[in-house]
C-alpha positions as CSV (number, residue, x, y, z in Angstrom):
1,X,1.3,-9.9,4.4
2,X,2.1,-8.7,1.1
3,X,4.5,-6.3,0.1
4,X,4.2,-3.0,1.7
5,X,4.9,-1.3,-2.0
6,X,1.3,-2.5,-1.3
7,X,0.6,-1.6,2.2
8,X,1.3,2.1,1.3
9,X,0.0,2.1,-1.8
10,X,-2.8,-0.6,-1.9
11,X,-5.7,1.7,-3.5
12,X,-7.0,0.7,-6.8
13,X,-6.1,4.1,-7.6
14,X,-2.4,2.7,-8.1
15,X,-1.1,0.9,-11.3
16,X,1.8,-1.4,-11.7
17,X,2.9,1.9,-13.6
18,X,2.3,4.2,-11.0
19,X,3.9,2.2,-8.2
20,X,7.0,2.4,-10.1
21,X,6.6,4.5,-13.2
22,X,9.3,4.1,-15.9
23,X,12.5,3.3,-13.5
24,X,14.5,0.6,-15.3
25,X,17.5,-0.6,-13.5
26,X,19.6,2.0,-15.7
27,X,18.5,4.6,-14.3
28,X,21.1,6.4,-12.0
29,X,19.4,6.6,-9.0
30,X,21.1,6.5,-5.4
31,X,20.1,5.1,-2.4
32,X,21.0,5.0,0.8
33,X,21.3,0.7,2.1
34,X,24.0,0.3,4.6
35,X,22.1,-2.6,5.8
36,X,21.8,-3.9,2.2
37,X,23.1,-7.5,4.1
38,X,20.3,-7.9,6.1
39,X,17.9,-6.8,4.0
40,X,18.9,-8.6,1.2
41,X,18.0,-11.9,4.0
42,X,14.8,-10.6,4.7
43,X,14.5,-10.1,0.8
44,X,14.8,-13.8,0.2
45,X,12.8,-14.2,3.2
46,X,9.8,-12.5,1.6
47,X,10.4,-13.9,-0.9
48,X,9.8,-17.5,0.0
49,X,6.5,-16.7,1.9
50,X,5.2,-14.3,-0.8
51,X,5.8,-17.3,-3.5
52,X,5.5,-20.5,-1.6
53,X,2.8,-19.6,1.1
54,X,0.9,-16.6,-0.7
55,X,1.0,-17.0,-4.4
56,X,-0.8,-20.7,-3.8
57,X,-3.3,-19.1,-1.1
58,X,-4.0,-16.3,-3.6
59,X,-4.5,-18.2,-6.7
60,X,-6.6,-20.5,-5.0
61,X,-8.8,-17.0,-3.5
62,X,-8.6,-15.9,-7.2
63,X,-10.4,-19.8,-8.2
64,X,-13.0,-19.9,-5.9
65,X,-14.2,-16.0,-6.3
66,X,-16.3,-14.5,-9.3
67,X,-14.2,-11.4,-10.3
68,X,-17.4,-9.0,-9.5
69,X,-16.7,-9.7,-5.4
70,X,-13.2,-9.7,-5.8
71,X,-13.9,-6.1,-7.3
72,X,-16.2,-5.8,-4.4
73,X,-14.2,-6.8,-1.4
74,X,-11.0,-4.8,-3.0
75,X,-13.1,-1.4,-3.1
76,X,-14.2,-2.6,0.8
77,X,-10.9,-3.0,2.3
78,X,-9.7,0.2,-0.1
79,X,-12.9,2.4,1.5
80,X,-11.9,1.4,4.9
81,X,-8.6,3.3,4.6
82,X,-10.1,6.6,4.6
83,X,-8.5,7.9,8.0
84,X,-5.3,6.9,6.7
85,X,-5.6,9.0,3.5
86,X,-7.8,11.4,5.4
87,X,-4.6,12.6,7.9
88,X,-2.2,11.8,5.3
89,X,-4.1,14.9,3.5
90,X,-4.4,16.9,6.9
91,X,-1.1,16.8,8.0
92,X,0.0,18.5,4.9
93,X,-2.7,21.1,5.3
94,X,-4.1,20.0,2.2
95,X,-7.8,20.5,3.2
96,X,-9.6,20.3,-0.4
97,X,-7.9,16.8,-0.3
98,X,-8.9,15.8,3.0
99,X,-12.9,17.3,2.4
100,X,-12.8,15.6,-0.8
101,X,-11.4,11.6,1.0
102,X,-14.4,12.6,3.2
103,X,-17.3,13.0,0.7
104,X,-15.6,9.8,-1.0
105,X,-15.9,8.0,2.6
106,X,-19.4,9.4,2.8
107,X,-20.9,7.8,-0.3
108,X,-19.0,4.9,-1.0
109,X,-20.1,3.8,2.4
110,X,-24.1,4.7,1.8
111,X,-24.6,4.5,-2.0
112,X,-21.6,2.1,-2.3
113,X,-22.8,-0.2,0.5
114,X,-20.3,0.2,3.1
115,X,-17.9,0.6,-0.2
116,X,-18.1,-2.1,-1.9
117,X,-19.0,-0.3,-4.9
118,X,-17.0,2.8,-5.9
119,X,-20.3,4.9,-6.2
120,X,-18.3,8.3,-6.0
121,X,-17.1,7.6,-9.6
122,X,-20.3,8.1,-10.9
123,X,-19.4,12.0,-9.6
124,X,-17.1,13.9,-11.8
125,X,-16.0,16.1,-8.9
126,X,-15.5,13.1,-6.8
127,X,-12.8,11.5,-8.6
128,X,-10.1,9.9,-7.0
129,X,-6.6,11.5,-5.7
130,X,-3.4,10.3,-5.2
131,X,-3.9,8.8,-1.8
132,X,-1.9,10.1,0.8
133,X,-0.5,8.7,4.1
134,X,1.6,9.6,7.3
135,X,5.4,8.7,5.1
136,X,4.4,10.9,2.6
137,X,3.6,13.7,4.9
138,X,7.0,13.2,6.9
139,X,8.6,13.8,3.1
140,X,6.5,16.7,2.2
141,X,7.7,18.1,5.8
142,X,11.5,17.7,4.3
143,X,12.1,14.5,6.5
144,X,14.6,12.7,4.5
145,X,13.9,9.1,3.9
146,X,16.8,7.5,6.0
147,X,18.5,4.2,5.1
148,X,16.3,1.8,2.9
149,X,14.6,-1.1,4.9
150,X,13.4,-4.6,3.6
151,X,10.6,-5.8,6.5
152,X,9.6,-9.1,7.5
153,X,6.3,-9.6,5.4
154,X,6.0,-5.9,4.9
155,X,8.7,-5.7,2.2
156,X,10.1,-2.2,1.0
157,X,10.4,0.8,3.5
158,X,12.7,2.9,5.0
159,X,13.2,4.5,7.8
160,X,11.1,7.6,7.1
161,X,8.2,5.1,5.8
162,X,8.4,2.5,8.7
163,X,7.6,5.2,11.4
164,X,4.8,6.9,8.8
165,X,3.2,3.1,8.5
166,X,3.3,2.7,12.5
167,X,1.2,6.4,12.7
168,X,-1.0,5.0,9.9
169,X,-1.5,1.6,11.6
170,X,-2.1,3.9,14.9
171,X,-5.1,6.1,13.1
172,X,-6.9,3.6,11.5
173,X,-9.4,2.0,14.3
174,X,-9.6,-1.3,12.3
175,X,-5.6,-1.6,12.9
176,X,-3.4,-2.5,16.4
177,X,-2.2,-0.8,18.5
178,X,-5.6,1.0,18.8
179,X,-8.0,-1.2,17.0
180,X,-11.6,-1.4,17.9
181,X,-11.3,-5.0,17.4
182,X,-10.4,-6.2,20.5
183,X,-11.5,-10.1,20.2
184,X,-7.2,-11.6,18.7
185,X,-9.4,-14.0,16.8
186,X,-11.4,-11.8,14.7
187,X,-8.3,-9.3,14.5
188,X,-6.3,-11.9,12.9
189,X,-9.5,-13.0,10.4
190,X,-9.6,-8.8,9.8
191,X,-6.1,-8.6,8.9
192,X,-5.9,-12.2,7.0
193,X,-9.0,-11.6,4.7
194,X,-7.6,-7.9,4.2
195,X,-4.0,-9.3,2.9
196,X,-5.8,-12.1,0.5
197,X,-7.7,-9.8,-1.0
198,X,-5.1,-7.5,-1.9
199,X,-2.9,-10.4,-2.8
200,X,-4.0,-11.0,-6.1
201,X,-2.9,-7.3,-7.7
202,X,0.1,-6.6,-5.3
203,X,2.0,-10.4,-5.9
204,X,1.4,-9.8,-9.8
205,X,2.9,-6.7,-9.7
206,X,5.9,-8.2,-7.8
207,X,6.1,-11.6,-10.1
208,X,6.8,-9.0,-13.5
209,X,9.0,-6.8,-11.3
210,X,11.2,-10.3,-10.3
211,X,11.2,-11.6,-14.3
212,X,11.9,-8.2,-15.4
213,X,14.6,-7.6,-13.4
214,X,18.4,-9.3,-13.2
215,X,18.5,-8.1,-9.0
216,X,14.9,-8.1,-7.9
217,X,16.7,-6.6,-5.0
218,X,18.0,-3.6,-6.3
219,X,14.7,-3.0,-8.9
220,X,12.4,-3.2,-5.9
221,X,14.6,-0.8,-3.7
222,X,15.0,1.2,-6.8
223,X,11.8,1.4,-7.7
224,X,10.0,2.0,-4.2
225,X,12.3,5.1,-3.8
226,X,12.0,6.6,-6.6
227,X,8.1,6.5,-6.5
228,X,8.1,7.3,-2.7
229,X,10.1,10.6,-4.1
230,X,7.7,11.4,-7.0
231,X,4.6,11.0,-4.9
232,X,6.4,13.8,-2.6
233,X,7.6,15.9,-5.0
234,X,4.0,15.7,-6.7
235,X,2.9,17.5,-3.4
């Protein structure tokens, strides 16, 4: 897994600068941790396996494959999230956004080729949103975001976020619980191909946060909140 700064936010629609905008450590900015101990471990713990076991495995992915299909199988995995964006939208009543994920769906998948091309660019009325998803719906309900969360693999949450990313793992058909997948083996291929392909992007984006930052710790909490907060607030 990569981080879930990521997992949320994996669209190519998001920029290092929009997952975490212009936050410097500076900022004043509170957050609730009062299991800051244990996720500090799991920090570390992510750490190791996002550096030692997935920064080799990506770099060896970004080698071996011409940047055109690394394009390609990006927008693929990225198409495949429309139900997650598509009730992120509906939940919040916003329809216009939900029709408009649809038509997106709809021709990325014919004229894009099951979307690996991004053929709804080409639209000026199909351009991309802000992509939603069940968290941000929770916070656009008022559902405060709880006490910040560092997950095994996942990285970054809270407790808002962490029952949002179990609905959005329940909605999409290619995810468990509910997957239409039902062979392990080919599950496990799904979900490994998906997280190496979205490795590249997502572990840059965490290197220059780490050597920007004197506590990655706090930056990355910091930083995951405060967008979480402006995504809502965006609503």
């Amino acid at each position: 897994m990569v981080p879930v700064v990521a997992v949320q936010a994996q669209d190519d629609f998001l920029s290092e600068e929009d997952l975490y905008g212009d936050f410097e450590e500076e900022t004043v900015f509170t957050v609730s941790d009062p299991f800051e101990s244990v996720n500090r471990v799991t920090f570390k713990f992510n750490d190791f396996v996002y550096m030692k076991i997935m920064q080799p495995i990506s770099n060896g992915y970004q080698k071996v494959t011409p940047d055109p299909v690394e394009r390609g199988a990006s927008n693929f995995f990225t198409n495949l999230g429309y139900p997650v964006r598509l009730v992120g939208n509906l939940l919040q009543l916003e329809l216009k956004g939900a029709w408009l994920e649809t038509e997106r769906f709809a021709v990325n998948t014919t004229l894009g080729i099951v979307g690996v091309r991004r053929a709804a660019d080409q639209f000026e009325r199909l351009q991309p949103i802000p992509p939603e998803d069940i968290g941000l719906a929770f916070g656009a309900w008022g559902v405060g975001s709880g006490p910040y969360l560092v997950l095994p693999f996942f990285g970054p949450s809270n407790c808002r976020d962490l029952v949002g990313l179990v609905g959005d793992r329940a909605v999409n058909p290619l995810k468990k619980p509910f997957s239409l997948i039902e062979d392990y083996q080919w599950q496990f291929t799904y979900d490994a191909t998906e997280t190496i392909v979205n490795s590249p992007k997502l572990l840059d984006i965490y290197t220059q946060l780490k050597e920007g930052s004197i506590d990655p710790y706090s930056a990355m909490k910091n930083g995951y909140e405060q967008k979480r907060r402006s995504m809502i607030e965006d609503e």
